[in-house]
C-alpha positions as CSV (number, residue, x, y, z in Angstrom):
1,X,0.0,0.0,0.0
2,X,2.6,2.3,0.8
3,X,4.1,2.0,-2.6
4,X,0.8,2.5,-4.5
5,X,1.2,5.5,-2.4
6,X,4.5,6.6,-3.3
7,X,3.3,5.5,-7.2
8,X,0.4,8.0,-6.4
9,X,2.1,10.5,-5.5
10,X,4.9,10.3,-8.0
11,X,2.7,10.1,-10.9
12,X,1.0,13.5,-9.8
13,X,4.6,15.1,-9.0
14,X,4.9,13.5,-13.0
15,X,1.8,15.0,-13.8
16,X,2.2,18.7,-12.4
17,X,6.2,18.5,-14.0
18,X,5.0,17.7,-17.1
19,X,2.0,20.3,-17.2
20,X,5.0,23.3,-15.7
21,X,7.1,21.9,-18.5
22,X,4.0,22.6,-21.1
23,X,3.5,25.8,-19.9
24,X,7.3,26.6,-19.7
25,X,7.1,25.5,-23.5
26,X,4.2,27.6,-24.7
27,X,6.3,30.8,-22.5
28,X,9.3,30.0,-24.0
29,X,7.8,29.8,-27.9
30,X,5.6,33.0,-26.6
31,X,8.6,34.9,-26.1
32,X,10.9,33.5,-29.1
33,X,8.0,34.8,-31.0
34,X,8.2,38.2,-29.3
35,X,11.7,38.5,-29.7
36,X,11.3,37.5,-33.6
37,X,8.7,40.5,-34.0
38,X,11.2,42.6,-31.8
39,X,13.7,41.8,-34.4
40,X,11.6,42.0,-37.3
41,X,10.5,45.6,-36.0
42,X,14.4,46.7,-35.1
43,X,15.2,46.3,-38.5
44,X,12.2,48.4,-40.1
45,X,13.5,51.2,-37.6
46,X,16.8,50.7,-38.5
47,X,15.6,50.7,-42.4
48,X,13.8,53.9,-41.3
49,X,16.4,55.5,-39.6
50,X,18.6,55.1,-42.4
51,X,16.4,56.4,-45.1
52,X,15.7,59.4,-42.3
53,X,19.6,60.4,-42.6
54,X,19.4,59.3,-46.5
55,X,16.7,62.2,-46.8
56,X,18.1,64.5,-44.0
57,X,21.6,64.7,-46.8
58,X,19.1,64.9,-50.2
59,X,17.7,68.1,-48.0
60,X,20.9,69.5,-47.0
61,X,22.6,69.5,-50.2
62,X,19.4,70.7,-52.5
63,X,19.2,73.6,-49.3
64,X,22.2,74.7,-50.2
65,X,21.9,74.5,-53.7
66,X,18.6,76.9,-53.1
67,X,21.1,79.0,-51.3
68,X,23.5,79.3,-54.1
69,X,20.4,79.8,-56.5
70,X,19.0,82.4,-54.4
71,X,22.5,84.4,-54.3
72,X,22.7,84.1,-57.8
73,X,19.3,85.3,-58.4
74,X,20.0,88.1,-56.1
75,X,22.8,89.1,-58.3
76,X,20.6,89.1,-61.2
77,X,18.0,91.2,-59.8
78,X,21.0,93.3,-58.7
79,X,22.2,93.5,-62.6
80,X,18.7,94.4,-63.9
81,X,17.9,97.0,-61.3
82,X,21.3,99.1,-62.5
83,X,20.3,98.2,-66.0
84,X,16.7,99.3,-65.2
85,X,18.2,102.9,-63.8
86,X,20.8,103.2,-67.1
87,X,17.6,102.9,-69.0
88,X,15.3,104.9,-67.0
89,X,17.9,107.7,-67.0
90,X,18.4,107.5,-70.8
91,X,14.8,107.9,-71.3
92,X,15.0,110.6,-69.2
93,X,17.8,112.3,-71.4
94,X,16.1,111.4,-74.8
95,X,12.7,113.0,-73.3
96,X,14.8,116.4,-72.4
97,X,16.7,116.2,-75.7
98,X,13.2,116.1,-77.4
99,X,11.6,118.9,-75.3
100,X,15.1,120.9,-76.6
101,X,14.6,119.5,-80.3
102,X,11.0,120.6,-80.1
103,X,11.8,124.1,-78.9
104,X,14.1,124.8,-81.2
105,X,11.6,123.5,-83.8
106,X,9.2,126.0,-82.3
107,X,11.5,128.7,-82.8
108,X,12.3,127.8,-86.4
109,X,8.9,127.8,-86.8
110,X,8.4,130.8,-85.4
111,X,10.8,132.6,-87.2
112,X,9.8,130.7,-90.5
113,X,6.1,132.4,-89.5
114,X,7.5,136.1,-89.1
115,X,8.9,136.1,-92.6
C-alpha cells in the first residue's frame, strides 16, 4: 500500500512537472515569437532611420543649392535693377533732348512764321 502511495504520488509530481514543462514550452515559444517581432520591427526602424539620414543629406545639399540659387538670383536682380536705372535715366535724357529739339523747332517755326 505504501508503494501505491508513493506510485500516487509520483505520478502527480509527473503529472504537475509535465504540465509546468508545457506551460514553460508555450512561454518559451511566446517569447521566441516576441523576440522575432522585436527583431523584425528593429530592422524596419533601422531601415527607417537610415532612409531618415538618406533624406536629411538629399535636403541638406538641395538647401544649399537653393542657397547658391537664391545668391545668384540676387545678383541678377542686382544687374537688372542698375540696368533698369541706365535705362530709365536715358529715357529721361532722350525726353529732355526732345523737349530741346522741339523748342528749337518752335522757334524755327516761329521765325519761319514772321517772314
Amino acid at each position: 500500500k505504501i508503494l501505491e502511495e508513493d506510485l500516487s504520488s509520483a505520478e502527480e509530481k509527473l503529472t504537475a512537472a509535465e504540465d509546468k514543462l508545457k506551460e514553460l514550452e508555450t512561454e518559451l515559444t511566446d517569447i521566441n515569437n516576441n523576440m522575432k517581432k522585436m527583431e523584425a520591427a528593429e530592422g524596419l526602424q533601422a531601415q527607417r532611420e537610415d532612409e531618415l539620414e538618406s533624406k536629411i543629406r538629399d535636403l541638406t545639399e538641395e538647401k544649399g543649392d537653393l542657397h547658391i540659387r537664391a545668391e545668384n538670383a540676387e545678383r541678377q536682380i542686382q544687374v537688372l535693377e542698375e540696368n533698369i536705372a541706365k535705362l530709365e535715366k536715358e529715357v529721361e535724357d532722350e525726353q529732355t533732348s526732345h523737349a530741346e529739339t522741339k523748342a528749337e523747332l518752335e522757334a524755327v517755326n516761329a521765325e519761319i512764321d514772321d517772314i
